[in-house]
The first five atom37 places (N, CA, C, CB, O) and aatype in JSON, in Angstrom:
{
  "aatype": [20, 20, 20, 20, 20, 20, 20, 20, 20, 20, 20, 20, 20, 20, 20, 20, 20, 20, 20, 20, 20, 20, 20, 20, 20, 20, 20, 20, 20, 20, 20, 20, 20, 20, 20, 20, 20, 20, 20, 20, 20, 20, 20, 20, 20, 20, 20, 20, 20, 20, 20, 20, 20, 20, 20, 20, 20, 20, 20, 20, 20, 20, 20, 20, 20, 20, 20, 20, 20, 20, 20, 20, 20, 20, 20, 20, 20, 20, 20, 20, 20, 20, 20, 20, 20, 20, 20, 20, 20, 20, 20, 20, 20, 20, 20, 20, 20, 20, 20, 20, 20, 20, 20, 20, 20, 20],
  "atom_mask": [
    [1, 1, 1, 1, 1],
    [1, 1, 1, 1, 1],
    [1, 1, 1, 1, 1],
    [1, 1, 1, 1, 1],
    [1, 1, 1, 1, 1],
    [1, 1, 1, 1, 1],
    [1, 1, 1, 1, 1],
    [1, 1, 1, 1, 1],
    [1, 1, 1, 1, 1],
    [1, 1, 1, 1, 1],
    [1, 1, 1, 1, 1],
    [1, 1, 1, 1, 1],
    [1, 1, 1, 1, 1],
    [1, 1, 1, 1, 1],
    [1, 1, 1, 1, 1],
    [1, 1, 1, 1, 1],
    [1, 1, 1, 1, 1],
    [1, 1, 1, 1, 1],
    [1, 1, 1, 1, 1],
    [1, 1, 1, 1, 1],
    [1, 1, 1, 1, 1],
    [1, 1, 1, 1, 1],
    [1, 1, 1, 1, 1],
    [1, 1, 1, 1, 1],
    [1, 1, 1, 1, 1],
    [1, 1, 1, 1, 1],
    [1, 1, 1, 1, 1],
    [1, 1, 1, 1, 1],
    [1, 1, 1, 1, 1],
    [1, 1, 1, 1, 1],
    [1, 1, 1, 1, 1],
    [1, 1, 1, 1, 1],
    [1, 1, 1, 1, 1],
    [1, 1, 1, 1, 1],
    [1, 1, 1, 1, 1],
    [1, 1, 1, 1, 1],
    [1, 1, 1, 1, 1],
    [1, 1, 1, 1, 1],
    [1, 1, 1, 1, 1],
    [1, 1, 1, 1, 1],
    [1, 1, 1, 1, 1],
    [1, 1, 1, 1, 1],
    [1, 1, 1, 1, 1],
    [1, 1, 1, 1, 1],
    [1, 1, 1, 1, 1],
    [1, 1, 1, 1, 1],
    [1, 1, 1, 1, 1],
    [1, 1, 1, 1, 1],
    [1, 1, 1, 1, 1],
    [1, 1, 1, 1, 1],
    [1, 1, 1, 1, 1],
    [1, 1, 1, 1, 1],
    [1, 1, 1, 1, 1],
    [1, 1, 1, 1, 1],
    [1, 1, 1, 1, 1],
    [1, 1, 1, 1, 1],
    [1, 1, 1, 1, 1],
    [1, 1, 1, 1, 1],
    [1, 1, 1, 1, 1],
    [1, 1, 1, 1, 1],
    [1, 1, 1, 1, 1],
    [1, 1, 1, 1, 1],
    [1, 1, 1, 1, 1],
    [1, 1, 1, 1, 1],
    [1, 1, 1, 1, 1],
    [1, 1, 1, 1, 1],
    [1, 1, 1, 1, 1],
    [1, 1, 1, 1, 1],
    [1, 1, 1, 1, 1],
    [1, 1, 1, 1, 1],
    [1, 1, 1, 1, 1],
    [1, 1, 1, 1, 1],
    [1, 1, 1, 1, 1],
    [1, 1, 1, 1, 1],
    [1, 1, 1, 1, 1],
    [1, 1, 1, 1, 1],
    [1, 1, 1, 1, 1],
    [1, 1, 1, 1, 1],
    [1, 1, 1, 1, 1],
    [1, 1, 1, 1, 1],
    [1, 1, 1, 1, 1],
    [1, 1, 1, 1, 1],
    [1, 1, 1, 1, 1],
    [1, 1, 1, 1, 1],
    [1, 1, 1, 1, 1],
    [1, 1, 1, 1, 1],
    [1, 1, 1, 1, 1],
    [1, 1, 1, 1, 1],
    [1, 1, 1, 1, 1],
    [1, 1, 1, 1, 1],
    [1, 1, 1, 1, 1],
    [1, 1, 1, 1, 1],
    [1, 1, 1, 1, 1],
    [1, 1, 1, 1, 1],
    [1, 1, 1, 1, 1],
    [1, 1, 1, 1, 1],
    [1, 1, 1, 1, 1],
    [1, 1, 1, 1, 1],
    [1, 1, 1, 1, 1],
    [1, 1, 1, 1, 1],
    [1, 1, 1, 1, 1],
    [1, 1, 1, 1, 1],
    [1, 1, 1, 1, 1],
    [1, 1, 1, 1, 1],
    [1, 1, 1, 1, 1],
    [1, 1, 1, 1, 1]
  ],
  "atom_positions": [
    [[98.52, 79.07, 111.2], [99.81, 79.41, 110.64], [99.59, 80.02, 109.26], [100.75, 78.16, 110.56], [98.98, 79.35, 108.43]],
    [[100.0, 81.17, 108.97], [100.21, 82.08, 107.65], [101.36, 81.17, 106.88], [100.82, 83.87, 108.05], [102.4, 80.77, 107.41]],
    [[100.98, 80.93, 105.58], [102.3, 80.38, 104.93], [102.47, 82.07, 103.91], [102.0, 78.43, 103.76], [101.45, 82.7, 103.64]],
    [[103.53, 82.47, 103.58], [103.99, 83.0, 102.85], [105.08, 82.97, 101.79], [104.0, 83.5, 103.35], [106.19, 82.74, 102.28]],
    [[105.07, 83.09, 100.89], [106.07, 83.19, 99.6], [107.3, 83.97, 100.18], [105.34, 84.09, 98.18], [107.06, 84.66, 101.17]],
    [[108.61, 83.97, 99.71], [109.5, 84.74, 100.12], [109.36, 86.45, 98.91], [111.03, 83.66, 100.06], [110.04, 87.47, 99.06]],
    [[108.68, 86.3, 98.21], [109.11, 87.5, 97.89], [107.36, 88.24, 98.27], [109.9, 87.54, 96.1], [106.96, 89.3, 97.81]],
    [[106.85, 87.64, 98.89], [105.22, 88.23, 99.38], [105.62, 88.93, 100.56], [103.87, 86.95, 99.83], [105.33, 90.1, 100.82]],
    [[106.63, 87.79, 101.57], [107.31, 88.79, 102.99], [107.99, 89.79, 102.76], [108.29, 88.17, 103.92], [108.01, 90.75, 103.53]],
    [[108.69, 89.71, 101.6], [110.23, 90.9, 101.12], [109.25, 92.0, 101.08], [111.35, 90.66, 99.21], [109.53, 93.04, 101.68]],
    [[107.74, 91.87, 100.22], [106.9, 92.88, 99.91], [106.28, 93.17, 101.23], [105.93, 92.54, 98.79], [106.24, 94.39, 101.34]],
    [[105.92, 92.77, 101.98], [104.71, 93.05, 103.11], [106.24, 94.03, 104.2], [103.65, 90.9, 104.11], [106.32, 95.2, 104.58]],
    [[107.24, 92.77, 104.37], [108.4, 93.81, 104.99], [109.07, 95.04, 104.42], [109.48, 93.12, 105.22], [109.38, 95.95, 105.18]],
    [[109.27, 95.09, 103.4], [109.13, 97.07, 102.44], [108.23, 97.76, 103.09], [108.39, 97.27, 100.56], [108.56, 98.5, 104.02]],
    [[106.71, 97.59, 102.61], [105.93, 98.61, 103.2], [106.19, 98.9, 104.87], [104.46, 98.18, 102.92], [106.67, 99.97, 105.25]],
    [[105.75, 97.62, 105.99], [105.66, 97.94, 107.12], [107.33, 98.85, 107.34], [105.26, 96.5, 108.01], [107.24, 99.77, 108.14]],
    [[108.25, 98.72, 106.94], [109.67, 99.32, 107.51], [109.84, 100.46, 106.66], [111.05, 98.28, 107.41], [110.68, 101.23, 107.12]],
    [[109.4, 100.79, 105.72], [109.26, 102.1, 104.7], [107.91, 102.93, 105.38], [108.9, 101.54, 102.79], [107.57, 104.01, 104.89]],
    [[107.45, 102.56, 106.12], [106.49, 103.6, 106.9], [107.15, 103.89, 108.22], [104.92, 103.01, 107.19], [107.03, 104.98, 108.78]],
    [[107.66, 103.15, 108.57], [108.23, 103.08, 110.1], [109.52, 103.89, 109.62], [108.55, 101.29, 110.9], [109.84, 104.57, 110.6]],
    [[110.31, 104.11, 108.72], [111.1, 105.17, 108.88], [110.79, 106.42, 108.1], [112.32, 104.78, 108.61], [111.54, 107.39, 108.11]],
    [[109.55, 106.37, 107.36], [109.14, 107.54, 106.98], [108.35, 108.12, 108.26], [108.33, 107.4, 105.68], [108.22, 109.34, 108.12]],
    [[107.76, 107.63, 109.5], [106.95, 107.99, 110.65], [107.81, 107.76, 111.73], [105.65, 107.22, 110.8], [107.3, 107.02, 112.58]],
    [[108.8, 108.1, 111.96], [109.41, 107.78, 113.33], [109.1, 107.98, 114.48], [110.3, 108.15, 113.47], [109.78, 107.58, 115.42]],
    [[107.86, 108.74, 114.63], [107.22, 108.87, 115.38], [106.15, 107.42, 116.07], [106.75, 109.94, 114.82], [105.92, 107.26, 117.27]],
    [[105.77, 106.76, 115.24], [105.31, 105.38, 115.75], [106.22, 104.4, 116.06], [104.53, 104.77, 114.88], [107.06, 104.29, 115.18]],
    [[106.34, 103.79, 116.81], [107.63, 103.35, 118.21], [107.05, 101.54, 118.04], [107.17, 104.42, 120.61], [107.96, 100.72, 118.13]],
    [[106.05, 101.14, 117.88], [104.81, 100.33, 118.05], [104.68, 99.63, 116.59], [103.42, 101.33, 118.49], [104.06, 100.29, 115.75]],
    [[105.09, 98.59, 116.26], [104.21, 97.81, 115.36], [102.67, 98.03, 115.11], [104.3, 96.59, 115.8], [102.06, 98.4, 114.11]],
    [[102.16, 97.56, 116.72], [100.93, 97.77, 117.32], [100.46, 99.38, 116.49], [101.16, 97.78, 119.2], [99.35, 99.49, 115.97]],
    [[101.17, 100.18, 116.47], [100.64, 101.32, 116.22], [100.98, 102.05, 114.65], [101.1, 102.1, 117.37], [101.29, 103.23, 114.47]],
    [[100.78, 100.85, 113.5], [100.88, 100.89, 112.43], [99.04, 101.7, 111.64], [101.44, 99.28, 112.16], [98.14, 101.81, 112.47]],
    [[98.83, 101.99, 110.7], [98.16, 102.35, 110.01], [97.38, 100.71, 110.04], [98.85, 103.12, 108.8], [98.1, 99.72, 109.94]],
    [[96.23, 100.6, 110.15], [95.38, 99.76, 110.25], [95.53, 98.65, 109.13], [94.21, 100.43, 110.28], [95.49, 97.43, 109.32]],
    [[95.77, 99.64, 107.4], [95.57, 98.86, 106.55], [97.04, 97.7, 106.04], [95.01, 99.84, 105.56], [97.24, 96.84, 105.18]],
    [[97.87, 98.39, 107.27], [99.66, 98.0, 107.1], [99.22, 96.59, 108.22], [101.3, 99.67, 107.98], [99.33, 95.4, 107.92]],
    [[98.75, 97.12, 109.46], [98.9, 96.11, 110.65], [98.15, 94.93, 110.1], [98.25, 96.65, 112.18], [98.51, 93.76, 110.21]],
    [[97.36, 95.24, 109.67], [96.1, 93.94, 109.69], [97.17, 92.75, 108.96], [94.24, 94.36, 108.41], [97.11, 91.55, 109.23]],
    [[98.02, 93.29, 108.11], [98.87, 92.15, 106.98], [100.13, 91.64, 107.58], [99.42, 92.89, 105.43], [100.94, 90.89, 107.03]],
    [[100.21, 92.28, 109.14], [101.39, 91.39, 110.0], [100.58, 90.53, 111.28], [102.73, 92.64, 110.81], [101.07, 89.44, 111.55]],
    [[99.46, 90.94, 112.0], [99.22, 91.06, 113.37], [99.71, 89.96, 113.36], [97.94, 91.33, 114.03], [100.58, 89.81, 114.21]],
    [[99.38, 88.66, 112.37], [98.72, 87.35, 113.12], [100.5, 86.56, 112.87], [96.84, 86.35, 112.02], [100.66, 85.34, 112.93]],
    [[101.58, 87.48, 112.61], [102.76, 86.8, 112.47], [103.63, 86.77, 113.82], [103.49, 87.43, 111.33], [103.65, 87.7, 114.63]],
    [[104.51, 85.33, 113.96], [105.0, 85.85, 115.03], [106.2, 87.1, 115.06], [105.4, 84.73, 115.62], [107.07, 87.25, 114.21]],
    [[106.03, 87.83, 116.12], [106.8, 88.6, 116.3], [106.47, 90.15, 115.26], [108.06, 87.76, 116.11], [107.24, 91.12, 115.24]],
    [[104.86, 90.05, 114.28], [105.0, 90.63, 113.8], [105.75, 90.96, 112.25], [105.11, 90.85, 114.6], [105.56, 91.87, 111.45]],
    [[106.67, 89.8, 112.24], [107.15, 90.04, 111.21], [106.71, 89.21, 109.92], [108.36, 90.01, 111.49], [106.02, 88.19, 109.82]],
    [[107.18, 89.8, 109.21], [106.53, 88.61, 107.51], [108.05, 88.01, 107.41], [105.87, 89.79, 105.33], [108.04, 87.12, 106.56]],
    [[109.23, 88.17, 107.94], [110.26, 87.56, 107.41], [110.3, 86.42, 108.11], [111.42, 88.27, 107.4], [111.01, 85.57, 107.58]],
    [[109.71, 86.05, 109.25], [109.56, 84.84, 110.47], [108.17, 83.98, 109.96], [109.26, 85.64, 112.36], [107.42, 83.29, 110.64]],
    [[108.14, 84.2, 108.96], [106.57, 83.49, 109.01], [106.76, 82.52, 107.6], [104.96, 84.9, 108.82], [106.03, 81.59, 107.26]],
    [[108.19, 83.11, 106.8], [108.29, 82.23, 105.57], [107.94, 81.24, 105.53], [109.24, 82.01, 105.14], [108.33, 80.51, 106.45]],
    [[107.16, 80.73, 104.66], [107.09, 79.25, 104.6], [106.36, 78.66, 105.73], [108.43, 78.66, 104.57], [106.18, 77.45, 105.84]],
    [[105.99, 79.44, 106.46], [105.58, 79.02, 107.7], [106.22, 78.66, 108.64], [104.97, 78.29, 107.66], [105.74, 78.06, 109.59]],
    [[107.65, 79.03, 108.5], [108.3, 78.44, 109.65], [108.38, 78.8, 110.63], [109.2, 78.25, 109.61], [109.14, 78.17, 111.37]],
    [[107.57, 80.09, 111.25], [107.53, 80.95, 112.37], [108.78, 81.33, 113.58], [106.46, 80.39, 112.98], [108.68, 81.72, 114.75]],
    [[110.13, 80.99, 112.6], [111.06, 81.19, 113.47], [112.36, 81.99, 112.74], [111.37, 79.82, 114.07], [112.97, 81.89, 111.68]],
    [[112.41, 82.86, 113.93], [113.78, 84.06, 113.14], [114.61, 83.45, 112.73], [114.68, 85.11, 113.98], [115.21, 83.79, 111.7]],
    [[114.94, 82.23, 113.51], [116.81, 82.05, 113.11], [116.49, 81.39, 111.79], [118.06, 80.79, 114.34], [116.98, 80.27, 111.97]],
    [[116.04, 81.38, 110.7], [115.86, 81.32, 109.41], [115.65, 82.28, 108.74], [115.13, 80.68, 109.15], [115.29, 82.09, 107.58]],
    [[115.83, 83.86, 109.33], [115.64, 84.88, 109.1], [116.58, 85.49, 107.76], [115.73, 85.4, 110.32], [117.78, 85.68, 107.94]],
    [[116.09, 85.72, 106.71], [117.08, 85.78, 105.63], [118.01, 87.3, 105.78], [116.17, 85.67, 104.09], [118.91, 87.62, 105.01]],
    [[117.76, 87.72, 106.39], [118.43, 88.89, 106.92], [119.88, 88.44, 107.32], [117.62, 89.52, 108.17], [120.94, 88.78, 106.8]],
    [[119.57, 87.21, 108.82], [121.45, 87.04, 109.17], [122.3, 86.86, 108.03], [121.9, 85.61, 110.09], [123.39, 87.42, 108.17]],
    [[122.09, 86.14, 106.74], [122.86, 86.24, 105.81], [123.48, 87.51, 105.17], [122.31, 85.66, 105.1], [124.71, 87.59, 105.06]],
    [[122.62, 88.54, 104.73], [122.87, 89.65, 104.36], [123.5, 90.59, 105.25], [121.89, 90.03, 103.94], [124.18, 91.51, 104.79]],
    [[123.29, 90.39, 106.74], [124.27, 91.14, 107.59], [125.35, 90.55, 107.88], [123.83, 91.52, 108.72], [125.9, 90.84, 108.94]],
    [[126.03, 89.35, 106.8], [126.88, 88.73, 107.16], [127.11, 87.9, 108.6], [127.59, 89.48, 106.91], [128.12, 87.81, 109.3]],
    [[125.75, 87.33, 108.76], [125.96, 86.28, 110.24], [125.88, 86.61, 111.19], [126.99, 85.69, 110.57], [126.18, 85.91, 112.16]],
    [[125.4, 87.94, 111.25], [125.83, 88.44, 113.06], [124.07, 88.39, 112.93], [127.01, 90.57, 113.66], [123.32, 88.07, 112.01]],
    [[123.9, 88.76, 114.03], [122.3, 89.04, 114.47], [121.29, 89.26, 113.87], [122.09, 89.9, 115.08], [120.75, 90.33, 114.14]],
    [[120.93, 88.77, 113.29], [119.64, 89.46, 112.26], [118.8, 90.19, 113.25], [118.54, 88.22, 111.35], [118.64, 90.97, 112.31]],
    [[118.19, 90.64, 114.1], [117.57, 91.3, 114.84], [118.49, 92.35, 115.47], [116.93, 90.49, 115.66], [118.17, 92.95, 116.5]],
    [[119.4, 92.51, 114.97], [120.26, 93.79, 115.57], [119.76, 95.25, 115.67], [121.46, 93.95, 114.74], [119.72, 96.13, 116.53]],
    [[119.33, 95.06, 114.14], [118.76, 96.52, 113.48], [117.24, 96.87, 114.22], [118.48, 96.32, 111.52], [116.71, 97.91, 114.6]],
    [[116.83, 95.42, 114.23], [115.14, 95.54, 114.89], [115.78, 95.98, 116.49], [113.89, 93.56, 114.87], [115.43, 97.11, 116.81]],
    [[116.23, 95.62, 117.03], [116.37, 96.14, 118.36], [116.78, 97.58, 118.38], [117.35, 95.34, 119.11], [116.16, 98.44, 119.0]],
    [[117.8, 97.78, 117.71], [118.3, 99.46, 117.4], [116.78, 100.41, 117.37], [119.25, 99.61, 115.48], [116.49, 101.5, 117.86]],
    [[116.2, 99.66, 116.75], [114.78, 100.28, 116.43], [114.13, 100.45, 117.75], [113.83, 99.34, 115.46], [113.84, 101.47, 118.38]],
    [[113.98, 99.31, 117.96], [112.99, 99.05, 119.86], [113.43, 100.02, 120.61], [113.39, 97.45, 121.02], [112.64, 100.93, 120.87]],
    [[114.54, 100.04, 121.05], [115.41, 100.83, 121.56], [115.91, 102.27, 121.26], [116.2, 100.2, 121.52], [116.59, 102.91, 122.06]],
    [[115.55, 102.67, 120.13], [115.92, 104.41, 119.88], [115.2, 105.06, 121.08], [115.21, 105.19, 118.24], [114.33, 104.87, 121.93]],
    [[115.91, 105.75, 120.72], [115.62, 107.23, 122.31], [115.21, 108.64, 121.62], [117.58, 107.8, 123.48], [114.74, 109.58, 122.26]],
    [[115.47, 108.65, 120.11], [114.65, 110.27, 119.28], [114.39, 108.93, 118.18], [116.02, 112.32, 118.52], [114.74, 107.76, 118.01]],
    [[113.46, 110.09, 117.53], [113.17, 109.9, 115.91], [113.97, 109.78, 115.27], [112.6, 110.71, 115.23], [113.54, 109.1, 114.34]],
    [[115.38, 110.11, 115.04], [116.55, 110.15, 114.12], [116.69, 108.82, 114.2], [117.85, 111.03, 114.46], [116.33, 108.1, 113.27]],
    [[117.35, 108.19, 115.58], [117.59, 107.07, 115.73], [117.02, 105.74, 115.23], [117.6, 107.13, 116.63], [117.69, 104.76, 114.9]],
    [[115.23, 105.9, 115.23], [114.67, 105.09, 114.57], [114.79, 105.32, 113.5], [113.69, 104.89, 114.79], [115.42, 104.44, 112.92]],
    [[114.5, 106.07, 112.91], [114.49, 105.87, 111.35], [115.66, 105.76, 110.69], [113.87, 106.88, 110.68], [115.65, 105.68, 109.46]],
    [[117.09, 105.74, 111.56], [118.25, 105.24, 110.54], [118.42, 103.95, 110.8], [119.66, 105.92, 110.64], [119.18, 103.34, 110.05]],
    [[117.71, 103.14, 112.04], [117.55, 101.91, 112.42], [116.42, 101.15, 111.18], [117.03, 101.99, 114.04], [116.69, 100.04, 110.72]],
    [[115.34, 101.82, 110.8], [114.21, 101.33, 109.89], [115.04, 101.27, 108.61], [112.79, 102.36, 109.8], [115.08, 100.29, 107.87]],
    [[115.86, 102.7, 108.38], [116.31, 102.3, 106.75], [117.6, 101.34, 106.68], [116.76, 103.79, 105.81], [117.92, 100.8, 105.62]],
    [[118.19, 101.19, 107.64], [119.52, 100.26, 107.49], [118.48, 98.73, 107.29], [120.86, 100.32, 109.27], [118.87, 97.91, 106.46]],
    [[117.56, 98.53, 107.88], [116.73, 97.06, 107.72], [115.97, 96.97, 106.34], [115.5, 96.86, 108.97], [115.66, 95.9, 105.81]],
    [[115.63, 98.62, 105.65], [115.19, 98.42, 104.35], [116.16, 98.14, 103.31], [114.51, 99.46, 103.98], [115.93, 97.69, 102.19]],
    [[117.5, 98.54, 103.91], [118.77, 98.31, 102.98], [118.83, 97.14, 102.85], [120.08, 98.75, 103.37], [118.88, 96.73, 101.69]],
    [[118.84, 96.16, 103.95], [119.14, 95.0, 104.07], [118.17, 94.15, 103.09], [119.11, 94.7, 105.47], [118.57, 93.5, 102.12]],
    [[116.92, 94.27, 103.49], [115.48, 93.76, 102.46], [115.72, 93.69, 101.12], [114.17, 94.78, 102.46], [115.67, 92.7, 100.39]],
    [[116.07, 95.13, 100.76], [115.7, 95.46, 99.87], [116.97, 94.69, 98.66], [115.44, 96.98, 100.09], [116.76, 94.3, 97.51]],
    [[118.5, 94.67, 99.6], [119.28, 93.58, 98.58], [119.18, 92.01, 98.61], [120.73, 93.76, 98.76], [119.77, 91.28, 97.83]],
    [[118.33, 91.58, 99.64], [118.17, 90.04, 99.08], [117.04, 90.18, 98.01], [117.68, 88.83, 100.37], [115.98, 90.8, 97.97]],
    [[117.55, 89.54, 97.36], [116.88, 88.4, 96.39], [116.19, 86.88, 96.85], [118.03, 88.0, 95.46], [116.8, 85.82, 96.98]],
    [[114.92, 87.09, 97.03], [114.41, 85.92, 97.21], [114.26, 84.81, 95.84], [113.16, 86.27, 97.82], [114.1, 85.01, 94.64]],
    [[114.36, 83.81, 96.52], [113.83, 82.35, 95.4], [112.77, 81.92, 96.05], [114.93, 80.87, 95.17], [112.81, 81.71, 97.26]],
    [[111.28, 81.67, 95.01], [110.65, 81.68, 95.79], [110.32, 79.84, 95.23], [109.63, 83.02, 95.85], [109.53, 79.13, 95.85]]
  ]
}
């Protein structure tokens, strides 16, 4: 189990989702820049926001708060699911929007 700081995930989740909508062309976690992947593989799901503290589980995902309660994985699926490049990457920056206004306590 990875323990992480909340503002170490806020940082590791910037980069991986600030490449993913600057590259919309990579569809794939899996298919991140080597020196990006190596700093998620071993999380579940990939993500640094599921791994806080070690708790390895979304529904503590500090995201549902900031989207006001509905799904925190909404945006990540929008993503999974795009059908062009446009689509992902307004799916990647609506999740950097989200990141980028919490404020972690760490």
């Amino acid at each position: 189990m990875v323990e992480l700081t909340k503002t170490k995930a806020k940082e590791i989740t910037l980069e991986v989702w600030r490449y993913l909508r600057d590259n919309p062309a990579v569809g794939d976690k899996e298919n991140l820049p080597e020196r990006i992947y190596n700093k998620i593989e071993d999380f579940s799901g990939g993500c640094a926001l599921c791994e806080i503290d070690g708790a390895e589980n979304c529904s503590f995902c500090p995201l549902r708060d900031l989207s006001g309660g509905n799904d925190n994985c909404s945006d990540y699926w929008s993503w999974t699911s795009a059908n062009t490049k446009e689509k992902r990457s307004e799916a990647a920056g609506r999740i950097i929007k989200l990141v980028e206004n919490w404020e972690p306590e760490d």
